[in-house]
BAMARBA-376033 format. One record per residue (C-alpha): residue in one letter; z negated, y, x. Coordinates in steps of 0.25 Angstrom, whole numbers, padded with zeros to 4 digits, always signed. Each point is the difference from the previous one (the first is absolute). Example, Ala and Ser with C-alpha at 12.3 -4.5 7.8 and 13.67 -1.06 7.14 Angstrom:
<vexros>
a-0031-0018+0049/s+0002+0014+0006/
</vexros>
This chain:
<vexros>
x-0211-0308-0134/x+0002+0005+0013/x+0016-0007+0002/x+0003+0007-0014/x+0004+0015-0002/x-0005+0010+0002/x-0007-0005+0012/x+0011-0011+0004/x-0007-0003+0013/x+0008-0012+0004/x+0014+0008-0001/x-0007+0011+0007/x-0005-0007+0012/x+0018-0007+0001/x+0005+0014+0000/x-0012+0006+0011/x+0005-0014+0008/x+0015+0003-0001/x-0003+0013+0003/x-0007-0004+0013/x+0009-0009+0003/x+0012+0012+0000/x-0008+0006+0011/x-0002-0012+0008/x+0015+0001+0002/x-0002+0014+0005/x-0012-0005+0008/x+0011-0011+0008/x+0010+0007+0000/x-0010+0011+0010/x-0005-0013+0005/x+0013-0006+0006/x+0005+0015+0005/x-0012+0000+0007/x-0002-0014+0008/x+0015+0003+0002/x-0004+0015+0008/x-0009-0009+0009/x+0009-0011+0003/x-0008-0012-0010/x+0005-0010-0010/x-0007-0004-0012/x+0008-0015+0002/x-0012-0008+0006/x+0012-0010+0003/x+0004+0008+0012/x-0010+0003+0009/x-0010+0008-0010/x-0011-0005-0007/x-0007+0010-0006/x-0001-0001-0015/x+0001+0015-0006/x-0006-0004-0012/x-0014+0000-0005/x-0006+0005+0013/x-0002+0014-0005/x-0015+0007+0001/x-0006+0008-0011/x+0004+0012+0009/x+0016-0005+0002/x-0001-0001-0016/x-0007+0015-0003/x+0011+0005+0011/x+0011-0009-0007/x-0004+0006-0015/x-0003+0015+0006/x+0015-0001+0005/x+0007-0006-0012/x-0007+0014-0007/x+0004+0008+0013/x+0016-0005-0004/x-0002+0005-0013/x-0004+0012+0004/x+0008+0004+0011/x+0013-0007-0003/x+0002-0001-0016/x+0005+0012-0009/x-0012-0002-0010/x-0008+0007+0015/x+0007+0012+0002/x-0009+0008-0007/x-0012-0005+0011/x+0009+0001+0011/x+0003+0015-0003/x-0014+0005-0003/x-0003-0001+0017/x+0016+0000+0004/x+0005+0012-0006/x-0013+0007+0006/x+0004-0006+0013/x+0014+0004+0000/x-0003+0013-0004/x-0011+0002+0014/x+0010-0005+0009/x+0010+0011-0005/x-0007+0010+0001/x-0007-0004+0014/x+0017-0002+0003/x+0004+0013-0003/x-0013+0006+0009/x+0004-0006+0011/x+0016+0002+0000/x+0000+0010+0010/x-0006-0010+0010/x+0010-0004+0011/x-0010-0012+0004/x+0003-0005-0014/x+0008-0012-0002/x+0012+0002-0009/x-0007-0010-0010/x-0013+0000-0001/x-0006-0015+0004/x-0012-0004-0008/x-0011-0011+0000/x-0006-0006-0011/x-0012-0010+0003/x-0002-0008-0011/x+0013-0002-0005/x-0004-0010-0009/x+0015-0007-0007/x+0008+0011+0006/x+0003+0010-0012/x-0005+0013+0005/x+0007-0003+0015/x+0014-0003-0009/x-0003+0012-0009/x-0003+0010+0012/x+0014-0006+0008/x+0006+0002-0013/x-0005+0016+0002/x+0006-0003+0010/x-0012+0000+0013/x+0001-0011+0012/x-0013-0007-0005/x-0007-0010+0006/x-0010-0009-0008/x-0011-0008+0005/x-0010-0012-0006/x-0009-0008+0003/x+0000-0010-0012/x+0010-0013+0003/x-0002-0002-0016/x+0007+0016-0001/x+0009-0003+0012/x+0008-0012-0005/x+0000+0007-0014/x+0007+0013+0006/x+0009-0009+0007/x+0006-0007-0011/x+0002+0010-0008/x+0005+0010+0010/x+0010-0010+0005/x+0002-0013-0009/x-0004+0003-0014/x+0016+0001-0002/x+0006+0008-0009/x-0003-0008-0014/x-0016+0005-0005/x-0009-0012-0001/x-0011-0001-0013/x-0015+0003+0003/x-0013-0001-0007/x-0008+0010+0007/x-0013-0002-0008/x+0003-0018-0006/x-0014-0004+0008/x-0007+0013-0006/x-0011-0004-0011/x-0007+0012-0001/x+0000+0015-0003/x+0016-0002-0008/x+0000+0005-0013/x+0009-0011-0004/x+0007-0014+0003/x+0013+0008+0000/x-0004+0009+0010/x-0005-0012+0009/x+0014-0008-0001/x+0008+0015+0002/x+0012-0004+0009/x+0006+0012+0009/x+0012-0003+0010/x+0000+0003+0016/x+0003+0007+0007/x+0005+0012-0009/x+0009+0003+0011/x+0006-0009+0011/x-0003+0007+0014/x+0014-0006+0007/x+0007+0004-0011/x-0006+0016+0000/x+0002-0001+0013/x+0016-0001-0001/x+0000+0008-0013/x-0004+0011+0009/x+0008-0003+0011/x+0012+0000-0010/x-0003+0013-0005/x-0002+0008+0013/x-0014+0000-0001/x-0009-0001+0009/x-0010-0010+0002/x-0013-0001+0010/x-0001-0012+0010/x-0010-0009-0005/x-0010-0009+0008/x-0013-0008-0001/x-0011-0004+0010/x-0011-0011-0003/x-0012+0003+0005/x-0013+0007+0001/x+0001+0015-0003/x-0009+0004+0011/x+0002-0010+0009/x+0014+0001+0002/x+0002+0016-0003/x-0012+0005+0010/x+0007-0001+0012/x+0008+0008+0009/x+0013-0007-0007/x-0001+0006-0012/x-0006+0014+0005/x+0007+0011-0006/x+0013-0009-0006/x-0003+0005-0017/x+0007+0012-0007/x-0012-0004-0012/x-0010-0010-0003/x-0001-0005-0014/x-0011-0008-0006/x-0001-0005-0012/x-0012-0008-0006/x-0004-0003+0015/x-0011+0008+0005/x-0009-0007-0008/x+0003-0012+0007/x-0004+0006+0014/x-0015-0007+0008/x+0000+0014+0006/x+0007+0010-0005/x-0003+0008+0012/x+0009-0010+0006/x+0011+0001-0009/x+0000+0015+0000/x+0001+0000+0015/x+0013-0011+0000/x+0006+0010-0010/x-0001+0013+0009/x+0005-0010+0012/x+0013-0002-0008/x+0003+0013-0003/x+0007+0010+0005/x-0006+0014+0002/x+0001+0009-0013/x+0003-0011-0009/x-0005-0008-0010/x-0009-0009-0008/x+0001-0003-0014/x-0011-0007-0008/x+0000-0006-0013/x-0012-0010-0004/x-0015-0001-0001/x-0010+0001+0010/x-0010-0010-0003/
</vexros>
């Protein structure tokens, strides 16, 4: 009964298992681009025998399904309308604190921002896009290798992905757990040059991997930020105390942080 309409149960489980398997080619693609940055092979015929497959942790896998959600949202056109609830409010902040302190001669002629918790790299584009010298900063190799694929070798064709395919619950129906969307919505290289074409101008762009409050609490970084905007990171924090003071240690005096997200 249950390999019949209107359940169908044995095509539903072939289409969630194709659909998985459209993903995987994403996953290998951010995969090879990755042990590529650190200089590895996945050939254990040449010196390197580690087997990439099947050694996953329950963690690896919730960061792996929390980051295929992560490109629908920040990189698909179906996410705009997320992405534009907290970065139009952002936007908006660091215009107005831009046009306070325009009479400031200390101020650089394009403001440079840090955003900590950059996640896969959309709000950083979207802000050099504005266009501010931004610098983006994650701890999470599962959100670097991501960002970095689709920042710089996602090329220029969109690839299919099935944000929710391993999602059984809280789905109103099968169609909406087999929806397809394409990323990215738009290529970064190809923005870049569009601009660049056009005459308009376009932020330096920049990543750090790393701990936020190790690597920003220290004399280098002292003063060296126009802003700093968080989004969906304080919640993260041990101590927030000790994010708080890494963020005044960034930042230049009489300018800005901007905060979108929960506290917890």
């Amino acid at each position: 009964m249950l390999a019949e309409p209107p359940f169908c149960l044995l095509k539903n489980l072939s289409d969630v298992d194709d659909a998985i398997d459209c993903n995987a080619e994403i996953a290998d693609a951010i995969l090879l681009c990755g042990l590529q940055a650190f200089g590895l092979s996945r050939d254990p015929e040449i010196g390197q025998p580690q087997n990439w497959q099947g050694c996953a942790s329950a963690g690896d896998v919730d960061s792996a399904h929390a980051t295929i959600r992560q490109l629908y949202r920040d990189w698909s056109a179906e996410g705009a309308r997320e992405r534009e609830a907290c970065y139009d409010f952002i936007l908006g902040q660091l215009r107005a604190s831009s046009s306070k302190q325009a009479t400031s001669t200390e101020k650089p002629s394009r403001p440079k921002i840090l955003v900590p918790g950059a996640g896969l790299a959309r709000l950083v584009f979207e802000l050099c896009r504005a266009p501010y010298d931004v610098e983006g900063n994650e701890i999470s190799y599962h959100q670097l290798l991501a960002s970095s694929w689709i920042l710089n070798h996602a090329g220029a064709t969109p690839h299919a992905l099935y944000p929710f395919a391993t999602q059984f619950t809280n789905l109103r129906s099968r169609k909406q757990q087999l929806r397809k969307v394409m990323i990215p919505d738009v290529q970064p290289a190809e923005g870049m040059k569009q601009a660049s074409a056009s005459g308009e101008e376009f932020g330096m762009m920049g990543m750090t991997a790393g701990d936020f409050v190790v690597l920003y609490g220290g004399e280098e970084y002292k003063a060296m930020f126009d802003a700093v905007v968080t989004m969906f990171f304080i919640d993260t924090a041990p101590d927030l105390i000790r994010y708080i003071d890494t963020v005044r240690n960034c930042l230049r005096p009489n300018c800005v942080w901007i905060n979108v997200g929960p506290l917890l």
